[in-house]
C-alpha positions in Angstrom: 27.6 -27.1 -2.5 24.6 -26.7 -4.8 22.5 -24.1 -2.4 25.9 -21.8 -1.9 26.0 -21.6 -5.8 22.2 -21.0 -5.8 22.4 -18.4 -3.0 25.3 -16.7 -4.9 23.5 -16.4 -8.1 20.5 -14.6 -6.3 22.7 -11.9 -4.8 23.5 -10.7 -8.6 20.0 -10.3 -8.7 19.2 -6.4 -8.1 16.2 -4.1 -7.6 15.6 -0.2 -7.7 15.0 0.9 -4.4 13.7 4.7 -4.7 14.6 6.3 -1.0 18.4 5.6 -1.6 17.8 6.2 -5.5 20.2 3.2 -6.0 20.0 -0.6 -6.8 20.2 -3.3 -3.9 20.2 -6.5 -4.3 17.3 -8.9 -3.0 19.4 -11.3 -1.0 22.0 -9.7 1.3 23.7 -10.7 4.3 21.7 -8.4 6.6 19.2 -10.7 7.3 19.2 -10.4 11.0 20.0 -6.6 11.5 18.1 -5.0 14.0 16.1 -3.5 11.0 15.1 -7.0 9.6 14.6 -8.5 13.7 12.5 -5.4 14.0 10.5 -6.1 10.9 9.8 -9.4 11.5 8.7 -8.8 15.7 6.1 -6.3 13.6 4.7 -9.4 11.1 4.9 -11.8 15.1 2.6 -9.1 16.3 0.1 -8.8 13.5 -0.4 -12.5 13.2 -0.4 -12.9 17.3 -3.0 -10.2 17.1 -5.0 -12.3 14.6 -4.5 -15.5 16.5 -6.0 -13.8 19.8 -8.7 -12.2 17.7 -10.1 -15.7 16.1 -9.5 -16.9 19.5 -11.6 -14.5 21.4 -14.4 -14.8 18.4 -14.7 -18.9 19.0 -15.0 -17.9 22.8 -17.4 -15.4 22.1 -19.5 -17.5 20.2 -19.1 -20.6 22.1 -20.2 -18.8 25.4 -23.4 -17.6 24.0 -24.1 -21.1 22.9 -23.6 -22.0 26.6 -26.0 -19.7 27.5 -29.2 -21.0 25.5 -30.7 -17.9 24.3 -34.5 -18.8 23.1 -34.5 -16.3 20.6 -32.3 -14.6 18.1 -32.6 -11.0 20.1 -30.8 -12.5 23.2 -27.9 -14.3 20.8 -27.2 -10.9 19.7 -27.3 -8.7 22.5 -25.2 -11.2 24.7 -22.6 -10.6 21.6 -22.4 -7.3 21.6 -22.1 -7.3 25.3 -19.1 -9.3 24.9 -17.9 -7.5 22.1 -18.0 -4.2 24.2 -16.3 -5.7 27.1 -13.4 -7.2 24.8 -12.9 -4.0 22.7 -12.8 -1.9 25.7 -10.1 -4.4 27.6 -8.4 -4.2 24.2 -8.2 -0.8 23.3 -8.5 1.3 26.2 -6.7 -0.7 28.9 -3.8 -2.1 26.7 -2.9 1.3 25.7 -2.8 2.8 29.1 -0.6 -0.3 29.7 1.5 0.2 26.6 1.9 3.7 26.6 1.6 5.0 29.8 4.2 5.8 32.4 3.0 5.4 36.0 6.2 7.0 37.9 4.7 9.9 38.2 1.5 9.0 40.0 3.4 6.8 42.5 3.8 3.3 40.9 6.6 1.2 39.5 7.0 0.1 35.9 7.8 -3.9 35.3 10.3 -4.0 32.3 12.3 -7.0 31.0 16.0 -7.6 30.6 16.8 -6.3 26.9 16.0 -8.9 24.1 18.6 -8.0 22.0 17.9 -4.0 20.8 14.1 -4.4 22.2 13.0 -4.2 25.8 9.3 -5.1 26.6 7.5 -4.0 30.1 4.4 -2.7 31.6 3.7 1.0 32.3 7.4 1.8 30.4 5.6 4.0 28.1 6.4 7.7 27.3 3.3 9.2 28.4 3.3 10.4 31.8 0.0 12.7 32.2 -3.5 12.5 30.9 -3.3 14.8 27.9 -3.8 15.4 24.5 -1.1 12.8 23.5 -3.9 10.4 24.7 
C-alpha cells in the first residue's frame, strides 16, 4: 500500500532532541501513550478555554445590546460589570473547585470513573486548608 511505504519513509526521518542528547525520529509508534493522550487533553483544554471565552464575549456583548444603554458611559460600565462577575466565577471559584479538597471541612468530593490514566472530579484537589499554597 502506497501510505505504509510513505509512513515508512518518514520514520527514517530523525531530529536532535537535546534532554536525551540523542536523535528520535519524528513519526514513531507512540502516538497514543499516555504522554501524547496527555498532550493532546492539554491542546482540548486550551482551545475549550478559547471556545467558552469567545462565547462568553458574544454573550457579553449581546446582553448589553439588550439592555439599550443611551449613552456610551452605561455600555461600558454594564461590561465591566460583567467582565468582573465572569472573571471572578472564572478564576476564583474554578480554582477552589479544581484544586481544593473539601474532606476535611465535612463534604464529599464527586470524581469520575478513570478515563484511561486521567480521572476528572470536583473538590478532588490536593489542597486541603486555606494557606499559602492558595
Amino acid at each position: 500500500m502506497k501510505s505504509d511505504a510513505a509512513i515508512a519513509k518518514m520514520k527514517r526521518y530523525t531530529f536532535f532532541d537535546g534532554p536525551s542528547n540523542s536523535y528520535q525520529p519524528y513519526c514513531n509508534d507512540k502516538l497514543f501513550s499516555a504522554s501524547s493522550t496527555s498532550r493532546y487533553i492539554n491542546y482540548i483544554s486550551a482551545i475549550v478555554i478559547l471556545l467558552v471565552n469567545t462565547l462568553l464575549d458574544v454573550f457579553i456583548q449581546e446582553t448589553i445590546d439588550l439592555e439599550g444603554h443611551m449613552l456610551f458611559t452605561g455600555r461600558v460600565i454594564s461590561k465591566c460589570v460583567k467582565m468582573f462577575i465572569s472573571q471572578f466565577l472564572n478564576t476564583a471559584l474554578l480554582s477552589l473547585i479544581i484544586s481544593g479538597d473539601i474532606t476535611q471541612a465535612g463534604g464529599t468530593n464527586l470524581q469520575s470513573p478513570p478515563v484511561g490514566p486521567f480521572t476528572f472530579g470536583i473538590f478532588t484537589g490536593s489542597i486541603k486548608d486555606y494557606n499559602n499554597k492558595w
